[in-house]
C-alpha positions in Angstrom: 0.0 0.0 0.0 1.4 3.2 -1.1 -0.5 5.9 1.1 -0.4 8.0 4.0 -2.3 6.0 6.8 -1.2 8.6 9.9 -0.2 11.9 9.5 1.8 14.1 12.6 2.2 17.5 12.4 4.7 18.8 14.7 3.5 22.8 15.2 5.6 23.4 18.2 6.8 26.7 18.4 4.3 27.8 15.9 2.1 31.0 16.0 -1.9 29.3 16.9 -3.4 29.4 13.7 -6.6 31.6 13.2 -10.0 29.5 13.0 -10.0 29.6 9.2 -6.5 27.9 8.7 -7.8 25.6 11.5 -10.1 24.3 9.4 -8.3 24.4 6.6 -5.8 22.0 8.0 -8.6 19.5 9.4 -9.9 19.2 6.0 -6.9 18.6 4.6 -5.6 16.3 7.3 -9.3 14.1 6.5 -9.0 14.4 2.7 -5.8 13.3 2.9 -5.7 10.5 4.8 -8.9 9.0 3.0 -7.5 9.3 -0.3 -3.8 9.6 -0.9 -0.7 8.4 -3.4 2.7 8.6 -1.7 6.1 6.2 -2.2 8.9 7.2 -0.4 11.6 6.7 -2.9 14.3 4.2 -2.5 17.7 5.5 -2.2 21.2 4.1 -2.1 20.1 1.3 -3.8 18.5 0.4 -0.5 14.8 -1.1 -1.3 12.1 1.1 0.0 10.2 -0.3 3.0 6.6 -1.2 2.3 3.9 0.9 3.3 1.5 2.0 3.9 3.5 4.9 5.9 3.4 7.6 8.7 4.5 10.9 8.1 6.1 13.3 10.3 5.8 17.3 9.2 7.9 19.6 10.7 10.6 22.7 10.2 13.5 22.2 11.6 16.7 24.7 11.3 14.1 26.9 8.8 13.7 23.4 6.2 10.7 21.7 5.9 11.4 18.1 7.6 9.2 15.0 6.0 9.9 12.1 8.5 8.7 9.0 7.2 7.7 5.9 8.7 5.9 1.9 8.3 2.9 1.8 10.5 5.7 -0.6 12.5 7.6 2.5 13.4 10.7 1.4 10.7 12.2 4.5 9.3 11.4 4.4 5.9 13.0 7.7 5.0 13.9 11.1 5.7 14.3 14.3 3.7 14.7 17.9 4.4 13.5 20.7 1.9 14.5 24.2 1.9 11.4 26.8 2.7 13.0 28.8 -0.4 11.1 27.6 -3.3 7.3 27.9 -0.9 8.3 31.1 0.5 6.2 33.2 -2.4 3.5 30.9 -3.5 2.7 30.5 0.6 2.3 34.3 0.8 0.7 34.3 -2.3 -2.0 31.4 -1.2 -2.6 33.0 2.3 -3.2 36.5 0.8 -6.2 34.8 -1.5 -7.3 32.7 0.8 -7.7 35.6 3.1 -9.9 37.7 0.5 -11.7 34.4 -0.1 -12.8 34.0 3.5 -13.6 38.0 3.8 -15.3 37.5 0.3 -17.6 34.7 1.7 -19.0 37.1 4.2 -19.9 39.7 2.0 -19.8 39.5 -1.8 -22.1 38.1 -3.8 -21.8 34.3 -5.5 -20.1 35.3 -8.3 -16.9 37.3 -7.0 -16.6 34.7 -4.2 -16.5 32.1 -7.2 -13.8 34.1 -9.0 -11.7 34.3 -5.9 -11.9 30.7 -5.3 -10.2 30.3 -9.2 -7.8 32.3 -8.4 -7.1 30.0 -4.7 -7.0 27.2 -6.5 -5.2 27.9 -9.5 -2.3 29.1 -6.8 -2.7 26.2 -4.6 -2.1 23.8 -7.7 1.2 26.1 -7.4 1.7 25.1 -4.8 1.1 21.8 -5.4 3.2 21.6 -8.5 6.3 23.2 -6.2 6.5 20.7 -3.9 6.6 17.4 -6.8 9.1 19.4 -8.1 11.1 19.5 -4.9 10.1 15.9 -4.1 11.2 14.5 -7.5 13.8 11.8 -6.3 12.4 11.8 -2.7 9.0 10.3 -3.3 6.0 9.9 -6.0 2.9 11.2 -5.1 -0.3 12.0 -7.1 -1.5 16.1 -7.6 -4.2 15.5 -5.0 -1.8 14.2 -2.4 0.6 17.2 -3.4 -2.2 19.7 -3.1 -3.5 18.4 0.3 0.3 18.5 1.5 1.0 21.6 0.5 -2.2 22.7 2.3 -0.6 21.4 5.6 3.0 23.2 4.8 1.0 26.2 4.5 -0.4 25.5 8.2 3.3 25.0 9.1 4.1 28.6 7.5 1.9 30.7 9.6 4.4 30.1 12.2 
């Protein structure tokens, strides 16, 4: 099985997030966890551990940290991204997403509609970053990407 069965997000540290991200990151968290793609990749011509896997999320030294696992607690890989490459797209996301959730309190159906285009087309941004910077690491589907990237964001705020 090559999914994501637990998911840890260590937010020590962190800034508490406002109710809006909150749920943003539950949803994600759900969606992810019920529907997911993600292979750790093997690397010195060591085999990959089955899955299906637990990931640890966390920034550590200013680098995103992914911490994988087996649901028997055997490492089954660990990688460490530079915040570099998000640093835009996450401003980016959480200035729409911020008009988006003023928007849904007072504009009418259409404008909020066009603001959630614009969310989404930056979130698959987002989304298309991080395979980018996971090429090598692991393989992972554009939903999984997206719903991860969702949960960097989170990790961002702080």
């Amino acid at each position: 099985m090559n999914r994501i069965t637990k998911i840890d997000i260590d937010d020590t540290g962190l800034a508490a997030p406002t109710p809006e991200i909150e749920q943003e990151r539950k949803v994600a968290v759900f969606d992810l966890l019920e529907d997911n793609d993600f292979t750790p990749v093997g690397r010195d011509d060591r085999p990959t551990p089955d899955g299906p896997y637990a990931l640890g999320l966390s920034i550590r030294d200013k680098r995103l940290v992914f911490d994988i696992k087996t649901e028997a607690g055997e490492p089954a890989g660990e990688f460490h991204l530079s915040l570099g490459p998000f640093r835009q797209v996450v401003k980016d996301y959480f200035q729409i997403c911020e008009s988006y959730f003023d928007a849904v309190k007072k504009l009418p159906p259409g404008q909020i509609e066009a603001i959630d285009m614009a969310r989404r087309g930056i979130h698959n941004e987002g989304a298309r970053v991080l395979m980018e910077r996971l090429d090598g690491k692991a393989t992972l589907d554009i939903d999984t990407a997206r719903r991860l990237f969702t949960l960097i964001c989170v990790l961002h705020w702080g």
